[in-house]
Backbone as a chain_set.jsonl record, in Angstrom:
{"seq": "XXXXXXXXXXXXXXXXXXXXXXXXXXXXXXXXXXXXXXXXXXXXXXXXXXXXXXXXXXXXXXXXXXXXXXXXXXXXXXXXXXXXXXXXXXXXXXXXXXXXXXXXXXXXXXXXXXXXXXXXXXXXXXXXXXXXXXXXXXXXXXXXXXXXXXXXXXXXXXXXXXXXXX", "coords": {"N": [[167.318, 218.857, -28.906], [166.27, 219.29, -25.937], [165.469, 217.38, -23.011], [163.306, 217.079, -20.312], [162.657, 215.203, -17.693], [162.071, 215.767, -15.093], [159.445, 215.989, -13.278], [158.378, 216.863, -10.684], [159.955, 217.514, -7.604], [159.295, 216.116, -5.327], [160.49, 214.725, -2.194], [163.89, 216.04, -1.115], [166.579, 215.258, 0.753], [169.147, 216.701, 1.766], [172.613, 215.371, 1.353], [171.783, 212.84, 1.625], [169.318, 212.087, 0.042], [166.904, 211.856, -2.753], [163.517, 212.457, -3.579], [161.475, 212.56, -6.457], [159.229, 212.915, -9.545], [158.043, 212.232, -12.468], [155.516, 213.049, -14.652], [153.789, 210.932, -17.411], [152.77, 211.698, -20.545], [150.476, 211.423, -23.247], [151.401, 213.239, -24.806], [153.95, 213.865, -25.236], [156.781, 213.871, -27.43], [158.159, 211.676, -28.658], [157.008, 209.176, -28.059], [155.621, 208.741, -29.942], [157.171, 207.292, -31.982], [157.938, 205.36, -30.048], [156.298, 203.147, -28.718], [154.744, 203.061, -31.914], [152.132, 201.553, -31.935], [151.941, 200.825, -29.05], [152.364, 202.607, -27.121], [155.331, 203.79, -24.785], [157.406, 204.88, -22.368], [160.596, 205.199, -23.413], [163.175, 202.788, -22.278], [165.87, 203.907, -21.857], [165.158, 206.7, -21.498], [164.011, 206.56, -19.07], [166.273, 205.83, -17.631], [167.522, 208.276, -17.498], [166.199, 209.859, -16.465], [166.394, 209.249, -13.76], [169.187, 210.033, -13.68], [168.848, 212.669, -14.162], [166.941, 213.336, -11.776], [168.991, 212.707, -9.584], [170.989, 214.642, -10.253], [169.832, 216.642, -9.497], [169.724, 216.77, -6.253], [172.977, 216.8, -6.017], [172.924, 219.005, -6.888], [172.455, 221.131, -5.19], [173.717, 219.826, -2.758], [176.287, 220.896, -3.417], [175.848, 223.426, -3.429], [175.047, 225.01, -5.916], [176.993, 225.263, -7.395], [178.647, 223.531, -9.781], [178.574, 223.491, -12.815], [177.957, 221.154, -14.927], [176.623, 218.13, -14.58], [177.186, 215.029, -15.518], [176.33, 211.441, -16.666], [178.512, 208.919, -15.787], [179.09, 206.446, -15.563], [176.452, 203.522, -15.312], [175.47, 201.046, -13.689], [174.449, 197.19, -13.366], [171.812, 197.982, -14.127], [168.446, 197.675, -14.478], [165.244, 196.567, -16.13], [161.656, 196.599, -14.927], [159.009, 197.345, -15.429], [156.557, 198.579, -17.742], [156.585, 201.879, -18.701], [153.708, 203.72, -19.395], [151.467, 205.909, -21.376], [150.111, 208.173, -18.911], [150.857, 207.341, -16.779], [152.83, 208.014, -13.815], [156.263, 208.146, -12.961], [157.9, 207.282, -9.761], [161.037, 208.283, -8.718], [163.505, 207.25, -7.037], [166.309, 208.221, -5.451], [169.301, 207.369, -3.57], [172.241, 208.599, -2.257], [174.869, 207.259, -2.126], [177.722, 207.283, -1.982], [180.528, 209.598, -2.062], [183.368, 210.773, -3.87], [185.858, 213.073, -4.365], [184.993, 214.757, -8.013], [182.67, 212.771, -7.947], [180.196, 211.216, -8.028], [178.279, 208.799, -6.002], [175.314, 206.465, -6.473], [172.299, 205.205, -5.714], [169.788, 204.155, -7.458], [165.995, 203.751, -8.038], [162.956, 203.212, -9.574], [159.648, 203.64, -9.334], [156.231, 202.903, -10.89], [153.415, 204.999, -9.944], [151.333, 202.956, -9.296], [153.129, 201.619, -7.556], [154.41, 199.584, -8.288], [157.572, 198.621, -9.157], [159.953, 199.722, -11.734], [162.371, 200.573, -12.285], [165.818, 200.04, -12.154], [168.871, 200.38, -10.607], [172.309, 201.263, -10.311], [174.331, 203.969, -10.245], [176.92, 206.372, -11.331], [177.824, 209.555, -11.027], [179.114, 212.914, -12.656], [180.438, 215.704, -11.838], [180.981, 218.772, -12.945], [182.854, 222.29, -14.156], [182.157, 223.973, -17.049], [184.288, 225.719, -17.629], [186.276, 224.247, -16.663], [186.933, 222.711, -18.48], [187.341, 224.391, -20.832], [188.441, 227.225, -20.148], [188.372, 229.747, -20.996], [185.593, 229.202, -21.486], [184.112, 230.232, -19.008], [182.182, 232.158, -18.519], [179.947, 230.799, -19.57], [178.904, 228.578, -17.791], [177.987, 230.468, -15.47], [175.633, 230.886, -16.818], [174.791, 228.84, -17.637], [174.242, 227.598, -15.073], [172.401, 229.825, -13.341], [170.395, 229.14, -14.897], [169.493, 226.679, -14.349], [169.139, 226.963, -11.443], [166.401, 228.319, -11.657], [165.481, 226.548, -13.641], [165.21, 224.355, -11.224], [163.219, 225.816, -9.162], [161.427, 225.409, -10.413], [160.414, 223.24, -10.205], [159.694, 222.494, -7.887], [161.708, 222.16, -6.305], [162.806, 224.387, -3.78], [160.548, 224.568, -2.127], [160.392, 221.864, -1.688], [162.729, 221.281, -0.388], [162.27, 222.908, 1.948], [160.57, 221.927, 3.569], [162.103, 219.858, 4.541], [163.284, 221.274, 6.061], [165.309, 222.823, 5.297], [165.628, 224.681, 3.882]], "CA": [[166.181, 218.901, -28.012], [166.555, 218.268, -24.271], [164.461, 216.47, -22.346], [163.108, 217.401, -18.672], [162.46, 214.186, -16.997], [161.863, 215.624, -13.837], [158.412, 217.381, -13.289], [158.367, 217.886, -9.2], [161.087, 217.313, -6.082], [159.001, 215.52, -3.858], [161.318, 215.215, -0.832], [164.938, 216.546, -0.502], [167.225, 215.217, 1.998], [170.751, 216.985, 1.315], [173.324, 214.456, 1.495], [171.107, 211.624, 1.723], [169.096, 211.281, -1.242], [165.798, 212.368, -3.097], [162.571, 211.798, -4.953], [161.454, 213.114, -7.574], [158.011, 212.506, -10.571], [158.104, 212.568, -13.731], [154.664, 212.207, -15.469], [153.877, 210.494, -18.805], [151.596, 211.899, -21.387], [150.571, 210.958, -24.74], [151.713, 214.54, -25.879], [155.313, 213.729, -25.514], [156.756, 213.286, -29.016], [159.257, 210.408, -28.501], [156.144, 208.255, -27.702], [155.108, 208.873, -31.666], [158.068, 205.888, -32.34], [158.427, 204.016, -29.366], [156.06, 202.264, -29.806], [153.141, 203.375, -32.535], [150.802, 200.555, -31.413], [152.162, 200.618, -27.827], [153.614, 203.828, -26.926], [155.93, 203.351, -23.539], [158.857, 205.41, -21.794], [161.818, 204.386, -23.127], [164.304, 202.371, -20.977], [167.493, 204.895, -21.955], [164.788, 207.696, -20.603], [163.682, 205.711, -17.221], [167.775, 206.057, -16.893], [168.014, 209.383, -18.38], [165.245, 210.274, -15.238], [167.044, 208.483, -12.397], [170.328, 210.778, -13.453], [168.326, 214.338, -13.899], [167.338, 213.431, -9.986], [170.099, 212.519, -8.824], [171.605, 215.932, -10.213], [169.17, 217.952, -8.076], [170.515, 216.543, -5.031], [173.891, 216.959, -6.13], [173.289, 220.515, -7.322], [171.861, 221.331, -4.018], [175.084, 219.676, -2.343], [177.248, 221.387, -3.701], [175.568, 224.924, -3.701], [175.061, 224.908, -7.393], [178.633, 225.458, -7.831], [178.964, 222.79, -10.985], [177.444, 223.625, -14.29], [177.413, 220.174, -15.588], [176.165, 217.361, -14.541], [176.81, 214.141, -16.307], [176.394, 209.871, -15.874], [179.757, 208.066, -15.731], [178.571, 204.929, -15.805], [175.309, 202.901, -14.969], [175.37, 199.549, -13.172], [172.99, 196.644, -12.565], [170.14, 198.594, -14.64], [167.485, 196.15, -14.799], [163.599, 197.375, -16.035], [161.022, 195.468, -14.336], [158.208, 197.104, -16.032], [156.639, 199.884, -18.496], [155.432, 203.333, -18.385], [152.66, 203.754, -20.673], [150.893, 207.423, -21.05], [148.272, 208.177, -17.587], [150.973, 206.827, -15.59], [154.182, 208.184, -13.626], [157.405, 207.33, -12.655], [158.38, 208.044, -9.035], [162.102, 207.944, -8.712], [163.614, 208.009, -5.515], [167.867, 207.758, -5.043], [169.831, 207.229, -2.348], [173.727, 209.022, -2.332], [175.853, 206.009, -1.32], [179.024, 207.541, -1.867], [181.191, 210.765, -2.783], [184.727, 211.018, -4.023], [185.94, 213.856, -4.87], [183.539, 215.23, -8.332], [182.489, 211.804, -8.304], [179.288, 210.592, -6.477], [177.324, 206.991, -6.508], [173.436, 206.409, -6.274], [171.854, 204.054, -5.74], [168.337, 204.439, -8.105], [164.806, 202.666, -8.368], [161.661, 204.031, -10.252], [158.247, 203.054, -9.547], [155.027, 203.802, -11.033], [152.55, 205.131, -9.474], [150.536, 202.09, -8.528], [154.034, 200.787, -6.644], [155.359, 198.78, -8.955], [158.942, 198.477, -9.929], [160.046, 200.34, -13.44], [163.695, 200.353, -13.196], [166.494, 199.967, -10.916], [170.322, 200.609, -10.49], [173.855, 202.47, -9.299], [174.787, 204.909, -10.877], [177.952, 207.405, -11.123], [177.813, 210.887, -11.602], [180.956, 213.213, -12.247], [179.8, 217.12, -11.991], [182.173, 219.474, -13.208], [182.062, 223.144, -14.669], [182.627, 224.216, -18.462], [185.719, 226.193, -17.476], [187.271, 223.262, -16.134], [187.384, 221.889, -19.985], [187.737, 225.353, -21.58], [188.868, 228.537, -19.482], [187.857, 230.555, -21.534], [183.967, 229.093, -21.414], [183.558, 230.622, -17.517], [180.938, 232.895, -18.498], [179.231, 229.786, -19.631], [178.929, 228.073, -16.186], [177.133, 231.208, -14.717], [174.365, 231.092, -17.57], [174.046, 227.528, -17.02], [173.781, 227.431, -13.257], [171.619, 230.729, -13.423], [169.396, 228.644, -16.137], [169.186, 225.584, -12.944], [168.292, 228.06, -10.204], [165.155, 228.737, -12.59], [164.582, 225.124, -13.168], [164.69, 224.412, -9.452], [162.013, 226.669, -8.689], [159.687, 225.315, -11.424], [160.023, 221.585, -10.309], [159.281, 222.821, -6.351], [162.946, 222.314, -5.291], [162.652, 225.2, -2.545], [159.68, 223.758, -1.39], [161.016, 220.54, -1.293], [164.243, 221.584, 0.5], [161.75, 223.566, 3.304], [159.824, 220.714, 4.089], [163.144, 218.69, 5.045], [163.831, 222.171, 7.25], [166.653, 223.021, 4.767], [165.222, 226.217, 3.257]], "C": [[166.607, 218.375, -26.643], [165.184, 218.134, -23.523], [164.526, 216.71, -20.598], [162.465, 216.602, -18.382], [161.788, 214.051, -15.692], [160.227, 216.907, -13.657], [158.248, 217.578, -11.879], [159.598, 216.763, -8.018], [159.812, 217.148, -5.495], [159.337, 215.677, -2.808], [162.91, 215.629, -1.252], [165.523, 216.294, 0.435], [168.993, 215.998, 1.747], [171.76, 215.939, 1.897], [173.301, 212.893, 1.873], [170.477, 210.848, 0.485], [167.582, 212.524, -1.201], [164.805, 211.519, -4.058], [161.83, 212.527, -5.486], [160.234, 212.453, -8.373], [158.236, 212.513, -11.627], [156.831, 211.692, -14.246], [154.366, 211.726, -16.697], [152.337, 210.96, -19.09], [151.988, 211.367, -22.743], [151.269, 212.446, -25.702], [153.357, 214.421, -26.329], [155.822, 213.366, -27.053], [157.25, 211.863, -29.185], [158.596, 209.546, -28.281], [155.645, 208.087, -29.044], [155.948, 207.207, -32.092], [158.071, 205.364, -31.476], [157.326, 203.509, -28.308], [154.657, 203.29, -30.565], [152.365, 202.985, -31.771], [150.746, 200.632, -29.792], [153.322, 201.522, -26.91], [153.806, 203.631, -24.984], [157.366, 203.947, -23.648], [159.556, 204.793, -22.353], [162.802, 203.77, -22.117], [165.351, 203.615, -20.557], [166.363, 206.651, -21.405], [164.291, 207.516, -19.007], [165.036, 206.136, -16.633], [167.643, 207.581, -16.84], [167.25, 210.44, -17.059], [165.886, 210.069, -13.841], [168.319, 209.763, -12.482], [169.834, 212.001, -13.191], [167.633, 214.119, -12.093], [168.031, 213.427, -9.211], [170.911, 213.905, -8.899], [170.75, 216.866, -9.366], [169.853, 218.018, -6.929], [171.537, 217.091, -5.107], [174.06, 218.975, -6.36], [173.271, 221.253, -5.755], [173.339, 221.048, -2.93], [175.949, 220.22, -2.3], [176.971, 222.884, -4.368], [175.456, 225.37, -5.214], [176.437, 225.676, -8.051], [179.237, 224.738, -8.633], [178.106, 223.235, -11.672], [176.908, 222.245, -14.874], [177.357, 218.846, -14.679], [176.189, 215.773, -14.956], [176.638, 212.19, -15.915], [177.801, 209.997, -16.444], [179.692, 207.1, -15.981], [177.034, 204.755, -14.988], [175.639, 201.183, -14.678], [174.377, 198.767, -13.102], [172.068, 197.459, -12.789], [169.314, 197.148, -14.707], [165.866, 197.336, -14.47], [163.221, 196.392, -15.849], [159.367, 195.568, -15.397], [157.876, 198.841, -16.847], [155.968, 200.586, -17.946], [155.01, 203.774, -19.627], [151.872, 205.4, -20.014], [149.732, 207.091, -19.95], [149.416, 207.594, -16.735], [152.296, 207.66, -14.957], [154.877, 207.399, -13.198], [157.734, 208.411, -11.005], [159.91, 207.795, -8.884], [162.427, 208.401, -7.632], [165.208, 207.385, -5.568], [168.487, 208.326, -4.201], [171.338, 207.809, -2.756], [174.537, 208.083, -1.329], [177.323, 206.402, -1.218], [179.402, 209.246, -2.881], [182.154, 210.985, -2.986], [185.402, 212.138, -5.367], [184.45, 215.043, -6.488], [182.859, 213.922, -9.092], [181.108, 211.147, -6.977], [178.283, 209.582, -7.43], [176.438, 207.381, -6.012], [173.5, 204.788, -6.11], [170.078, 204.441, -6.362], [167.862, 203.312, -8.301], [164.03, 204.265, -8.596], [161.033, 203.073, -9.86], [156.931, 203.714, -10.31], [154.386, 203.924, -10.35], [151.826, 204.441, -8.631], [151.979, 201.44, -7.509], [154.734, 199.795, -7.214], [156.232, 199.062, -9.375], [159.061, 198.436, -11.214], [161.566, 199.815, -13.828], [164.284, 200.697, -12.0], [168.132, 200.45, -11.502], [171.189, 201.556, -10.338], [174.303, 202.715, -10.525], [175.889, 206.147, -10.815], [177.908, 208.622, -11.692], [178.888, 211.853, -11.598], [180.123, 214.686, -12.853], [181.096, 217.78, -12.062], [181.681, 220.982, -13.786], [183.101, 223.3, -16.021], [184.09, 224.612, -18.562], [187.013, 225.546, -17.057], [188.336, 222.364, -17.45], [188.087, 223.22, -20.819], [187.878, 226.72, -20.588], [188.169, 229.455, -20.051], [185.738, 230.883, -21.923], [183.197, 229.836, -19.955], [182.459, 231.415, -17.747], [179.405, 232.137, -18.911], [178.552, 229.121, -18.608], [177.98, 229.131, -15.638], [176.02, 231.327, -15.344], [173.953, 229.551, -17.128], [173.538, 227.199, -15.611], [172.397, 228.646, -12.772], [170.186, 229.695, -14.03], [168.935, 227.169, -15.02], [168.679, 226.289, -11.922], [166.863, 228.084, -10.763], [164.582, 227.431, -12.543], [163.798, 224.557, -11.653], [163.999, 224.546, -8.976], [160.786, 225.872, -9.222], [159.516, 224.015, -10.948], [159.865, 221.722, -8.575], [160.431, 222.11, -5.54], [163.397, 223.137, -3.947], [161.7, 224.515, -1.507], [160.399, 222.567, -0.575], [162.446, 220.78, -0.023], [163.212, 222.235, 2.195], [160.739, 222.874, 3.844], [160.624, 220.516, 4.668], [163.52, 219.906, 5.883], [165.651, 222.806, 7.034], [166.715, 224.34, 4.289], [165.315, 227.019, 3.993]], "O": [[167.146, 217.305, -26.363], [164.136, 218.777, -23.587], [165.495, 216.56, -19.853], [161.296, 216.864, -18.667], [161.221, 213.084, -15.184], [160.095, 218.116, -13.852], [157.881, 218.737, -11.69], [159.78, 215.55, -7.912], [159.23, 218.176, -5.147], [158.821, 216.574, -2.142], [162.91, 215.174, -2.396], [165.218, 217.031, 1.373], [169.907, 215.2, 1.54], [171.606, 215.705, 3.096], [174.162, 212.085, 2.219], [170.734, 209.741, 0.012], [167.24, 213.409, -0.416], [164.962, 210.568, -4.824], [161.412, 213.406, -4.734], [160.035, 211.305, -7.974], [159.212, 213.261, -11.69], [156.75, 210.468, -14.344], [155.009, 212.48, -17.427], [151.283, 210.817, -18.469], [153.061, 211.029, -23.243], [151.51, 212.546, -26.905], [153.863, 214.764, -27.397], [155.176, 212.58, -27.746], [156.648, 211.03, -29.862], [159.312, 208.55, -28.171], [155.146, 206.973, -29.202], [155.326, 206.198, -32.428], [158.288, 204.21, -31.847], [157.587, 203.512, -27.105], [153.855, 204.0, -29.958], [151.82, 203.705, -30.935], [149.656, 200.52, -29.231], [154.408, 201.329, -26.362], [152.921, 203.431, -24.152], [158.222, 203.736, -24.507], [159.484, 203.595, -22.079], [163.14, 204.432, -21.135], [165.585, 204.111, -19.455], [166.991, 207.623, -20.986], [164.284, 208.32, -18.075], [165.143, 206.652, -15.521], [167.709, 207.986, -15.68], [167.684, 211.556, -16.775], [165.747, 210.888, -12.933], [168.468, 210.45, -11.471], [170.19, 212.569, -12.159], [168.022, 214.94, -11.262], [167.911, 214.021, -8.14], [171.45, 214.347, -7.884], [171.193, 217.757, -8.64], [170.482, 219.003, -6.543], [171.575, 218.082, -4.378], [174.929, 219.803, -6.086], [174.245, 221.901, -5.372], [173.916, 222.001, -2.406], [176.627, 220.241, -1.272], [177.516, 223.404, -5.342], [176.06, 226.42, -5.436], [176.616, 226.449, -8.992], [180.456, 224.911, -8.608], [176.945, 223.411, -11.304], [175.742, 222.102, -15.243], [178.372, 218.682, -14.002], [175.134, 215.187, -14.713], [176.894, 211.829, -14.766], [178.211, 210.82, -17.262], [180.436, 206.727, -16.888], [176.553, 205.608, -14.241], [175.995, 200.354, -15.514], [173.296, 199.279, -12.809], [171.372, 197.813, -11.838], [169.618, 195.977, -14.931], [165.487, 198.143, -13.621], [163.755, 195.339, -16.199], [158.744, 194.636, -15.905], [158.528, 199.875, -16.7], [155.097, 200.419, -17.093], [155.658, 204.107, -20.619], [151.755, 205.853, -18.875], [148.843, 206.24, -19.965], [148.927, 207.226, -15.667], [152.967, 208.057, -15.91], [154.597, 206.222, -12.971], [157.798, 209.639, -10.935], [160.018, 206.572, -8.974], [162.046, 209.453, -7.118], [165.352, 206.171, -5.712], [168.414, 209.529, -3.95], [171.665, 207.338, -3.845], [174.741, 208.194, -0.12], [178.059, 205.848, -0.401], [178.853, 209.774, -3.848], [182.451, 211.791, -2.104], [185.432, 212.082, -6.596], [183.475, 215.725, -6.171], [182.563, 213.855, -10.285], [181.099, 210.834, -5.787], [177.826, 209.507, -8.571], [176.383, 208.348, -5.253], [174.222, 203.804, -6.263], [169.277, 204.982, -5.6], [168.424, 202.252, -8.578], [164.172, 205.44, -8.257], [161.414, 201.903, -9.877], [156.702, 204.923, -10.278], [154.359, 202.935, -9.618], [151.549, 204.839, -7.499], [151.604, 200.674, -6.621], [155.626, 199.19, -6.62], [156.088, 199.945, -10.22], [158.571, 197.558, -11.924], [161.998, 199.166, -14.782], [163.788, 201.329, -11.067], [168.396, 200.791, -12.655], [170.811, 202.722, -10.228], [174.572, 202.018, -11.503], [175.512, 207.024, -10.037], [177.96, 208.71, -12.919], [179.669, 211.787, -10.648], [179.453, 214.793, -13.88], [182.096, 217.463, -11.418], [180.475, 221.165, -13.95], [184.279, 222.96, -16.126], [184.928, 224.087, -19.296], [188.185, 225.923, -17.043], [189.439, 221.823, -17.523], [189.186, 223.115, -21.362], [186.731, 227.147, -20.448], [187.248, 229.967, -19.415], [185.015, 231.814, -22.279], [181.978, 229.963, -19.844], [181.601, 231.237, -16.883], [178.257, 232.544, -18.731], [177.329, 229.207, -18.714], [176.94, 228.596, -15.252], [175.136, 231.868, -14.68], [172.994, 229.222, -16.43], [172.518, 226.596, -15.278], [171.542, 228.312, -11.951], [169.102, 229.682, -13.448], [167.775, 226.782, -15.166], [167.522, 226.019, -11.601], [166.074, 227.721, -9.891], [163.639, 227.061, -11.844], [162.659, 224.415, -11.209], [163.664, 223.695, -8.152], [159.656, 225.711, -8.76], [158.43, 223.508, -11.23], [159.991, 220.614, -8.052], [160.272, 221.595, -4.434], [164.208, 222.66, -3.153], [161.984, 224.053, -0.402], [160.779, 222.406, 0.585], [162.725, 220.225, 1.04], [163.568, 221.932, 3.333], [160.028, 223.429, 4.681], [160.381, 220.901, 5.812], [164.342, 219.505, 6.707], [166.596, 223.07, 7.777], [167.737, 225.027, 4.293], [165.052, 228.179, 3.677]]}, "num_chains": 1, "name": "protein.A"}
């Protein structure tokens, strides 16, 4: 099962940073266990949210010319507080650095009302399938095809023609 974290691109700055929503409902399943009595975002999805934004940017960066996407590491996470269903998460990260297919964040979530969810730097290392397997290249164009699509649905164009990028 994969998990779409991100329900709208807010703003878009290319090579600056972005923000991004993701709202919480009770329909979600993963809220069934964590908790019964006191169902609340997981932490490892608060992260799991901060990285699927940060890949927009990055996709966007780099002309969606990587298929994948993945964390490297996570630094200095620290949750401040929960997200319980009725509320969102706005996530907004900053691109502090880029070396080579290696780029740092800097991420915070808030909810809604302004309060602090979850914080910290983060490394992302984008690469494409064919890079691991040669023979996967036809892979890479379904996946990046299959992001173009996303894009659209989470108002990434938009977002990009606001900032006067579109």
């Amino acid at each position: 099962m994969k998990f779409n974290l991100v329900d709208r691109i807010e703003k878009i700055e290319p090579g600056k940073g972005i923000v991004a929503r993701k709202n919480l409902s009770l329909a979600e399943e993963y809220l069934a266990d964590h908790f019964p009595a006191f169902p609340v975002l997981p932490g490892v999805m608060m992260l799991e949210a901060l990285v699927q934004t940060a890949a927009w940017l990055l996709r966007v960066d780099q002309g969606f010319s990587k298929s994948l996407i993945v964390l490297a590491a996570a630094r200095n996470v620290k949750y401040a507080s929960f997200v319980a269903p009725g509320n969102s998460l706005r996530m907004e990260l900053e691109l502090t650095g880029m070396e080579g297919d290696l780029a740092k964040f800097k991420g915070t979530g808030y909810l809604g009302t302004g309060e602090l969810a979850v914080q910290g730097k983060l490394e992302i290392k984008c690469m494409n399938v064919a890079d691991v397997c040669p023979a996967a290249k036809g892979a890479d164009e379904r996946i990046v095809a299959e992001m173009k699509r996303q894009f659209a649905l989470v108002g990434g164009p938009e977002a990009l023609q606001a900032a006067g990028q579109g």
